[in-house]
C-alpha positions as CSV (number, residue, x, y, z in Angstrom):
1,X,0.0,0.0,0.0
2,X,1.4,3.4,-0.7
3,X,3.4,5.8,1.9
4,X,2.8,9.1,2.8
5,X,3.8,11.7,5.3
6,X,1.3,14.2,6.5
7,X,2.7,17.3,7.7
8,X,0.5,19.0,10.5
9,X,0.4,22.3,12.1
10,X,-2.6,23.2,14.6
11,X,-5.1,26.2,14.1
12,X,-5.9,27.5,17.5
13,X,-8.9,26.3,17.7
14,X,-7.4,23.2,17.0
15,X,-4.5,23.5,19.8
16,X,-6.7,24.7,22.3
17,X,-9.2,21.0,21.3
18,X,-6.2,19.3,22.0
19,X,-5.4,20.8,25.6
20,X,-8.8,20.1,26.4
21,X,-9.1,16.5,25.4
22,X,-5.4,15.0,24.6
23,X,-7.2,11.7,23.1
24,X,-8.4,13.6,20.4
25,X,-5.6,12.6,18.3
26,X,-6.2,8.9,18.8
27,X,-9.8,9.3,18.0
28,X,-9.1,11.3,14.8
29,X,-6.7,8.5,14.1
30,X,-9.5,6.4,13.9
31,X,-11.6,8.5,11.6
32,X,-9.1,8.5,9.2
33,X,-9.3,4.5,8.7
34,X,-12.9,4.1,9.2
35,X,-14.1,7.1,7.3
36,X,-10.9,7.4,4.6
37,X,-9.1,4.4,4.4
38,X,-6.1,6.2,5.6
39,X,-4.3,4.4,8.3
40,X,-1.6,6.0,10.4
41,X,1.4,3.8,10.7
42,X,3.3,6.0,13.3
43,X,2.8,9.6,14.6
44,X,5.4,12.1,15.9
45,X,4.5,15.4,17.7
46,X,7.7,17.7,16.8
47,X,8.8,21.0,17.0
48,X,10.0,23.3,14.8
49,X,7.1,24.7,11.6
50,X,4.9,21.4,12.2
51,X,3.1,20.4,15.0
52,X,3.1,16.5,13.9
53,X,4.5,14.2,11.6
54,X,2.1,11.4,10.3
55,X,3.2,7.9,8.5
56,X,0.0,6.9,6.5
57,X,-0.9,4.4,4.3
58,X,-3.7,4.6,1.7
59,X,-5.2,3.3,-1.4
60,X,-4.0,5.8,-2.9
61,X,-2.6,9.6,-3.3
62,X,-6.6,10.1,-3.8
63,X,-7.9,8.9,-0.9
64,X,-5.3,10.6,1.2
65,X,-6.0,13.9,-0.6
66,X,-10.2,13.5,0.3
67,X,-9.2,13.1,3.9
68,X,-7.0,15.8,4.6
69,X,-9.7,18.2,2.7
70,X,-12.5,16.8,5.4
71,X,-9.3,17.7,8.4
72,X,-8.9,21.3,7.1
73,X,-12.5,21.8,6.1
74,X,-13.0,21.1,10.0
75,X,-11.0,24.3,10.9
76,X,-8.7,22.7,13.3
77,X,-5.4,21.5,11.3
78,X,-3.6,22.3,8.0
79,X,-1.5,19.8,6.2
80,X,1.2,19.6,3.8
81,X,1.3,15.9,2.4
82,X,4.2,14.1,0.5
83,X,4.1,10.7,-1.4
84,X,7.1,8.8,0.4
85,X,8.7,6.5,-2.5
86,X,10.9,3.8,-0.9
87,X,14.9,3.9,-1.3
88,X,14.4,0.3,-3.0
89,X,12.2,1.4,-5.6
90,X,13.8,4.3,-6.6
91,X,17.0,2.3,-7.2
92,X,15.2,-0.3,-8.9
93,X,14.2,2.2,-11.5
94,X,17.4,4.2,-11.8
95,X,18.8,0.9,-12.9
């Protein structure tokens, strides 16, 4: 299944959710799979222009694109996704 990393930074709206209910995250984690299809392999919170890095999974650049427009419709996060190509592949076709 295709890789992709979700860059996340918080509205403050959506930083001020999260200092209310921390779980938040875990719940919107399972949105994304239920709802999307899009299932987070691991999750960072980080510091620095992002908030969080997300490893996803999906069907496809598609699907991942349709969920991230219901996040930011919501008001609470913007993203900047990537479509993560592994090192393996990538040498495969160079050669």
């Amino acid at each position: 299944m295709p890789t992709f990393i979700v860059l996340s930074t918080l509205t403050d709206d959506g930083a001020e959710t999260l200092v209310k209910n921390p779980e938040r995250i875990k719940e919107v984690n399972r949105e994304l799979e239920r709802d999307f299809g899009v299932k987070v392999v691991a999750q960072y919170a980080v510091l620095g222009p992002y908030d969080f890095v997300n490893i996803v999974e999906a069907e496809d650049a598609l699907a991942v694109a349709r969920a991230m427009l219901h996040l930011s419709a919501r008001g609470s996060v913007r993203t900047t996704t990537l479509e993560a190509i592994p090192v393996a592949d990538l040498i495969a076709k160079l050669k």
